[in-house]
N, CA, C and O atoms as a Tinker XYZ file with bonds, in Angstrom:
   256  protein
     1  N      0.842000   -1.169000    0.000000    73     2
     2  CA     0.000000    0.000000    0.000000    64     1     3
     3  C      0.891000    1.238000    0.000000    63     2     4     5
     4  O      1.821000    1.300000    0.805000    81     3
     5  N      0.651000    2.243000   -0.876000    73     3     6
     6  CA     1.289000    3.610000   -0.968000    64     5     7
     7  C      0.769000    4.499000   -0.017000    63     6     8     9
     8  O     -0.378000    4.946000   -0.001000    81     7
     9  N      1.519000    4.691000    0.639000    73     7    10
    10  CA     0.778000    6.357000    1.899000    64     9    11
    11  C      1.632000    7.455000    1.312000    63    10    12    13
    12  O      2.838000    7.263000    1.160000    81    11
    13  N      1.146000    8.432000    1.024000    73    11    14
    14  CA     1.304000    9.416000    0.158000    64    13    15
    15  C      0.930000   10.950000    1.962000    63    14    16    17
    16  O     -0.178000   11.321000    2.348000    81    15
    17  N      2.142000   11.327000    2.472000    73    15    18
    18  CA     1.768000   12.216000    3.689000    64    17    19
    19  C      1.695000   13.556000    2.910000    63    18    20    21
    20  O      2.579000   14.072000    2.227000    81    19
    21  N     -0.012000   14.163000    3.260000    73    19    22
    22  CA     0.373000   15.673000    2.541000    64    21    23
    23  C      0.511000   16.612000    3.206000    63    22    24    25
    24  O     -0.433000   16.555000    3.994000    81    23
    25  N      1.068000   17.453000    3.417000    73    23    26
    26  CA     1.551000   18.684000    3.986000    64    25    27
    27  C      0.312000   20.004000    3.995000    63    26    28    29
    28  O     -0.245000   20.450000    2.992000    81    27
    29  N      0.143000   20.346000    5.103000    73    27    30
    30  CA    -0.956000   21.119000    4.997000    64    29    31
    31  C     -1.144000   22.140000    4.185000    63    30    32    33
    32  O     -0.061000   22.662000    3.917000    81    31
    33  N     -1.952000   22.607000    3.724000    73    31    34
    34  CA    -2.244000   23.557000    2.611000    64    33    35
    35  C     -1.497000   23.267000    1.158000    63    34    36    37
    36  O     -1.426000   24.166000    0.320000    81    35
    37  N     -0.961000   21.982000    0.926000    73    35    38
    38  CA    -0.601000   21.598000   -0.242000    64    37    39
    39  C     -1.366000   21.348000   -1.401000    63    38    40    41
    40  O     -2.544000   21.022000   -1.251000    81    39
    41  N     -0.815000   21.465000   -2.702000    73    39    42
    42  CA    -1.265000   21.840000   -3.605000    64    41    43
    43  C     -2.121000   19.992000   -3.707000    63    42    44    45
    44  O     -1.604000   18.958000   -3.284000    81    43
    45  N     -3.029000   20.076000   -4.160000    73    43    46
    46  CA    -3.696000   18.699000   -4.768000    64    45    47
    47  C     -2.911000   18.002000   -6.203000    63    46    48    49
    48  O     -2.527000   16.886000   -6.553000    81    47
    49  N     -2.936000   19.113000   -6.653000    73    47    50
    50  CA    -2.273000   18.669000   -8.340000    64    49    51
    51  C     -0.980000   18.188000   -7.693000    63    50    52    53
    52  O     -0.825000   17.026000   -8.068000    81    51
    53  N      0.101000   18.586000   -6.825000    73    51    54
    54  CA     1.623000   18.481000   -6.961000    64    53    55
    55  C      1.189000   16.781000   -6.154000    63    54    56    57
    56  O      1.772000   15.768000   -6.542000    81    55
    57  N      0.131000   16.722000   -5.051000    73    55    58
    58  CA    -0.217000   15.613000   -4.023000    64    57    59
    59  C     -0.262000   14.465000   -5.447000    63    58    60    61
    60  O      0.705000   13.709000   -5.541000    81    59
    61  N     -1.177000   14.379000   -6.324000    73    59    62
    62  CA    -1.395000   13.612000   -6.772000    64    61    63
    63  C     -0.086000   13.413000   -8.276000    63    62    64    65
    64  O     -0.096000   12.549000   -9.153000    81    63
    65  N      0.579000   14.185000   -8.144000    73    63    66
    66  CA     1.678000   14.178000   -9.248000    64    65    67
    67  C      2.897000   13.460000   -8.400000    63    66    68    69
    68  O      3.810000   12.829000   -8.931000    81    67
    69  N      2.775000   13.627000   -7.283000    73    67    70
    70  CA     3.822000   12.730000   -6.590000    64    69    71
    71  C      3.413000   11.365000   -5.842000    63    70    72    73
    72  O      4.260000   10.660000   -5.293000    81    71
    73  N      2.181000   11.084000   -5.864000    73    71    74
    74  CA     1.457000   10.063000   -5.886000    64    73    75
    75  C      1.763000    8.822000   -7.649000    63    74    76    77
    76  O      1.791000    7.611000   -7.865000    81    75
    77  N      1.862000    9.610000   -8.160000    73    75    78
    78  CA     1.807000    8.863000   -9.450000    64    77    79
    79  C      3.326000    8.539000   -9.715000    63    78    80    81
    80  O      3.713000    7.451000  -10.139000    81    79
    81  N      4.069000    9.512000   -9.443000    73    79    82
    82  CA     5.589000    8.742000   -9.605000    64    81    83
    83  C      5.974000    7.662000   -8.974000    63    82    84    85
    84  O      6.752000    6.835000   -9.448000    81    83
    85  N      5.246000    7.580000   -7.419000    73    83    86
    86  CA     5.620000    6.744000   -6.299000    64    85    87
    87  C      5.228000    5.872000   -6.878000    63    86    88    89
    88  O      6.010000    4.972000   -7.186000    81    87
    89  N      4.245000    5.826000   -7.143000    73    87    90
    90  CA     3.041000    4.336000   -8.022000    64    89    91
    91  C      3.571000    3.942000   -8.996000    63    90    92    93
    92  O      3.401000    2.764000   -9.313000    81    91
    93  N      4.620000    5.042000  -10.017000    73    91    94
    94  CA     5.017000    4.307000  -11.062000    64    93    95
    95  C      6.442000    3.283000  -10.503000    63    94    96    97
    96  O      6.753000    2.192000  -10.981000    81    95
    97  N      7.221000    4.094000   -9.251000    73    95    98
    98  CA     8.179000    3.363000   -9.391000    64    97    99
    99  C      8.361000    2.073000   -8.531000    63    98   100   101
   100  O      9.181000    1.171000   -8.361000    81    99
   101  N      7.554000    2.345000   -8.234000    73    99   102
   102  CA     7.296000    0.611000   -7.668000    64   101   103
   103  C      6.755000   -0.533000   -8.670000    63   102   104   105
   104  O      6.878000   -1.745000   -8.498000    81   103
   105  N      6.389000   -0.153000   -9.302000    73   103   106
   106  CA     6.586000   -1.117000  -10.740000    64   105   107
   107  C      5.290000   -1.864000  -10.743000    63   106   108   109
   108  O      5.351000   -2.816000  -11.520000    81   107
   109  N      3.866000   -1.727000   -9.993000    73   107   110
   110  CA     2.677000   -2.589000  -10.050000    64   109   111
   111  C      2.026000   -2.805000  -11.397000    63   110   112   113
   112  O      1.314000   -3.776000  -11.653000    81   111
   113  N      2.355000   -1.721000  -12.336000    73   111   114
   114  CA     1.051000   -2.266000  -13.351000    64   113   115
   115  C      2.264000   -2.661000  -14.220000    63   114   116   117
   116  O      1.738000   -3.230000  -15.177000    81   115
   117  N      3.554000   -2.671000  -14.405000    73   115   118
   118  CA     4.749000   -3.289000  -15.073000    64   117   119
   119  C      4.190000   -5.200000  -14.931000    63   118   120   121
   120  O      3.719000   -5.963000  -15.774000    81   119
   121  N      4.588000   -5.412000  -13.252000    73   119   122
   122  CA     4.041000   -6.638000  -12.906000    64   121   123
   123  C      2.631000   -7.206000  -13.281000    63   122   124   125
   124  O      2.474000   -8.209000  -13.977000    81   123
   125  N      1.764000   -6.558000  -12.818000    73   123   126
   126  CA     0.704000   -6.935000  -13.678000    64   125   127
   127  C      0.181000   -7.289000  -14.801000    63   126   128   129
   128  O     -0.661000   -8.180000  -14.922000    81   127
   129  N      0.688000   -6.552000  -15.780000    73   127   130
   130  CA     0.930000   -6.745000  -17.280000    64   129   131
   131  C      1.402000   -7.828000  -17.219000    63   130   132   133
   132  O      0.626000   -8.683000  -17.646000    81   131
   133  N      2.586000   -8.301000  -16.788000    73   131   134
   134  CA     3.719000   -9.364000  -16.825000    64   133   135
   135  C      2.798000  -10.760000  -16.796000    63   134   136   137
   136  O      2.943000  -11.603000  -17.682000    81   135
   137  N      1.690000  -10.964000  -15.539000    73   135   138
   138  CA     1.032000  -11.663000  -14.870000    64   137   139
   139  C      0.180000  -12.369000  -15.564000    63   138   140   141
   140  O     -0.192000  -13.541000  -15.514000    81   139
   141  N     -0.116000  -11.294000  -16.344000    73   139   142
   142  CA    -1.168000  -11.006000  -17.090000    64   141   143
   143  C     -1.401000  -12.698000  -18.508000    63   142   144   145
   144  O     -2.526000  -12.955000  -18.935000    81   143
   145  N     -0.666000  -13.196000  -18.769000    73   143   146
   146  CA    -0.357000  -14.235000  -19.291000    64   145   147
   147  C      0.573000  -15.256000  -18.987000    63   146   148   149
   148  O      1.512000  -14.704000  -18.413000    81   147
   149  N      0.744000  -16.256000  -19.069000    73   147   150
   150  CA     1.995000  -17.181000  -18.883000    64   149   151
   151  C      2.660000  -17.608000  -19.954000    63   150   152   153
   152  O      2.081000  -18.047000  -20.947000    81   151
   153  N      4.218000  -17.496000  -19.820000    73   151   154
   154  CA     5.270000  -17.505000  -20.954000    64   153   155
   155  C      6.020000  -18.828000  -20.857000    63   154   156   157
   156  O      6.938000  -18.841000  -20.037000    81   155
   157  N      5.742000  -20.197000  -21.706000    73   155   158
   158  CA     6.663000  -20.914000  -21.030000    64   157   159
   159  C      8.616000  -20.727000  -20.636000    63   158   160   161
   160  O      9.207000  -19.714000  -21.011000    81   159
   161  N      9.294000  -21.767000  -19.928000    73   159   162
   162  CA    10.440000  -20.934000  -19.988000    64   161   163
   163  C     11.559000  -21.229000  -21.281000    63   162   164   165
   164  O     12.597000  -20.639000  -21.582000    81   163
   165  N     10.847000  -22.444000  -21.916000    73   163   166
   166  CA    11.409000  -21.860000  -23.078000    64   165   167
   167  C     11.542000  -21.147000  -24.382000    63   166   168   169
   168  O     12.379000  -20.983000  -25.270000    81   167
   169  N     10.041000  -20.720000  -24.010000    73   167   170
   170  CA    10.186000  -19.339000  -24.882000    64   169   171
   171  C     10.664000  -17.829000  -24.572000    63   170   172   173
   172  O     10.776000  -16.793000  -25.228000    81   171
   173  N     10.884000  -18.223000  -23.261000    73   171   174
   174  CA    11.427000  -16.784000  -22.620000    64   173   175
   175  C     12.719000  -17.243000  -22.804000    63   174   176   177
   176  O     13.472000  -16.284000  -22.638000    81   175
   177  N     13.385000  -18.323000  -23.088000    73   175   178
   178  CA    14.782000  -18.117000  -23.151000    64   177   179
   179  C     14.967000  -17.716000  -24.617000    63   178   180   181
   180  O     15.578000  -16.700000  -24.945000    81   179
   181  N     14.361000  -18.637000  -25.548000    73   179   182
   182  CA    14.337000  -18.042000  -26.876000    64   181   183
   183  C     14.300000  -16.606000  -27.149000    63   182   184   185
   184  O     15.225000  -15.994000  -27.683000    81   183
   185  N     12.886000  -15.950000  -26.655000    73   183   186
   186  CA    13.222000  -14.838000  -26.984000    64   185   187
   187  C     14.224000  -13.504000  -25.984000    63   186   188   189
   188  O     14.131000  -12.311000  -26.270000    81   187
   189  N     15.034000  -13.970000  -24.950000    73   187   190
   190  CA    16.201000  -13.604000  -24.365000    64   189   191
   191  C     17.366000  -13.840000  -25.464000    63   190   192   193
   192  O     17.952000  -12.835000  -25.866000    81   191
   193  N     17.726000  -15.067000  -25.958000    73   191   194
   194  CA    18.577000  -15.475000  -26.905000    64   193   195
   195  C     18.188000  -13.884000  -28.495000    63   194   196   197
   196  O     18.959000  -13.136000  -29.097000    81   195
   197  N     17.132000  -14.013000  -28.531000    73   195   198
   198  CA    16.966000  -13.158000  -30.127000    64   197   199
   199  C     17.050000  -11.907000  -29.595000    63   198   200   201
   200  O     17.025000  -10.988000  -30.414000    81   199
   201  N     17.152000  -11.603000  -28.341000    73   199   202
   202  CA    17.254000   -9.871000  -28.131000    64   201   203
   203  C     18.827000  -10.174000  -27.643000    63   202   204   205
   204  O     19.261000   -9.115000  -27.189000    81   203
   205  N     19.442000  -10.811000  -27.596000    73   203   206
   206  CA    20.844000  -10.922000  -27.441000    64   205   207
   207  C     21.380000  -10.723000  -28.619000    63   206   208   209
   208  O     22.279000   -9.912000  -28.844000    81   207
   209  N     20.774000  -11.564000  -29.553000    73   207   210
   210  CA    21.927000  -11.667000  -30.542000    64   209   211
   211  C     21.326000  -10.127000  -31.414000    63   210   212   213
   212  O     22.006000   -9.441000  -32.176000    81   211
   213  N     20.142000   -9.928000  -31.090000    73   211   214
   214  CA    19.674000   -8.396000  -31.787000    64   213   215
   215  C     20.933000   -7.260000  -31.327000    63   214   216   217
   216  O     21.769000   -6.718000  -32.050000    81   215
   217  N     20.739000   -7.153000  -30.023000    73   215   218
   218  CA    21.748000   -6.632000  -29.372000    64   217   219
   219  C     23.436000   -6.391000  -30.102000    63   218   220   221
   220  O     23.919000   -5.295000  -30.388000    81   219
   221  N     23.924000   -7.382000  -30.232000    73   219   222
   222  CA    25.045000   -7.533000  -30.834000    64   221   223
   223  C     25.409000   -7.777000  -32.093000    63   222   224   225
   224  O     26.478000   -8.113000  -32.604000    81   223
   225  N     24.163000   -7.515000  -32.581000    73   223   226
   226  CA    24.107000   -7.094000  -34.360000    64   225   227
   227  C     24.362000   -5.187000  -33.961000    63   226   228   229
   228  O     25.227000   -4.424000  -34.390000    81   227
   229  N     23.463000   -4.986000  -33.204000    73   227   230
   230  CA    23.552000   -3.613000  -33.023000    64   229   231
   231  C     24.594000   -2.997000  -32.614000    63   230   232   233
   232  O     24.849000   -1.916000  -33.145000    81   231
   233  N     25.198000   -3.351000  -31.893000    73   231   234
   234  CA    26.584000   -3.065000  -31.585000    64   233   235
   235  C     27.871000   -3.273000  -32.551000    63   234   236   237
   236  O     28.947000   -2.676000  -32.562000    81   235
   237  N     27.396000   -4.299000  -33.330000    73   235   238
   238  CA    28.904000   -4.445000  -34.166000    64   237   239
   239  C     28.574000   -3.840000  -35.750000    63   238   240   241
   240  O     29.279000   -3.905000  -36.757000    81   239
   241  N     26.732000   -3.007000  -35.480000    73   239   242
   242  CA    27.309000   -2.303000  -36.651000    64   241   243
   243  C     27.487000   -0.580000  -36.376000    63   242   244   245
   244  O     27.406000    0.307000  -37.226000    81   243
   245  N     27.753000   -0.439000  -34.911000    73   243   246
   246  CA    28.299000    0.791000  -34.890000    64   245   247
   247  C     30.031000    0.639000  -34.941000    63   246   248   249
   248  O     30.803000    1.505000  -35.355000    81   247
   249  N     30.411000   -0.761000  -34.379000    73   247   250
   250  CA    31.623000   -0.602000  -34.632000    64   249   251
   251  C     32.258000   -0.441000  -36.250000    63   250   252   253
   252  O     33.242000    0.271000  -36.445000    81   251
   253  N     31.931000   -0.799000  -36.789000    73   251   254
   254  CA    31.745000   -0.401000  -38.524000    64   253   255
   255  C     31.818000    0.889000  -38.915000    63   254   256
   256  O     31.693000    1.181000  -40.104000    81   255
């Protein structure tokens, strides 16, 4: 649970703008999404393997 302490006579807009960062950085709707389906694990290694080797296509054509 997020407790968000507001300071008296504080602005609502800044209350709820720092409410939303807190919320983002705790990462709940990241996880959720995530949850949100099941990946077996070897397709999560597969596609770990193709963003690797994406990765290092990308890199060796800046070395170029």
């Amino acid at each position: 649970m997020i407790i968000m302490p507001i300071k008296e006579g504080e602005n609502i807009e800044r209350a709820l703008k720092k409410f939303k960062r807190k919320y983002e950085r705790t990462g709940v709707l990241k996880e959720l999404r995530r949850r949100q389906y099941f990946t077996k694990p070897s397709i999560a290694k597969r596609d770990a393997m193709m963003h690797a080797v994406y990765v290092e296509k990308l890199h060796r054509m800046e070395e170029e």
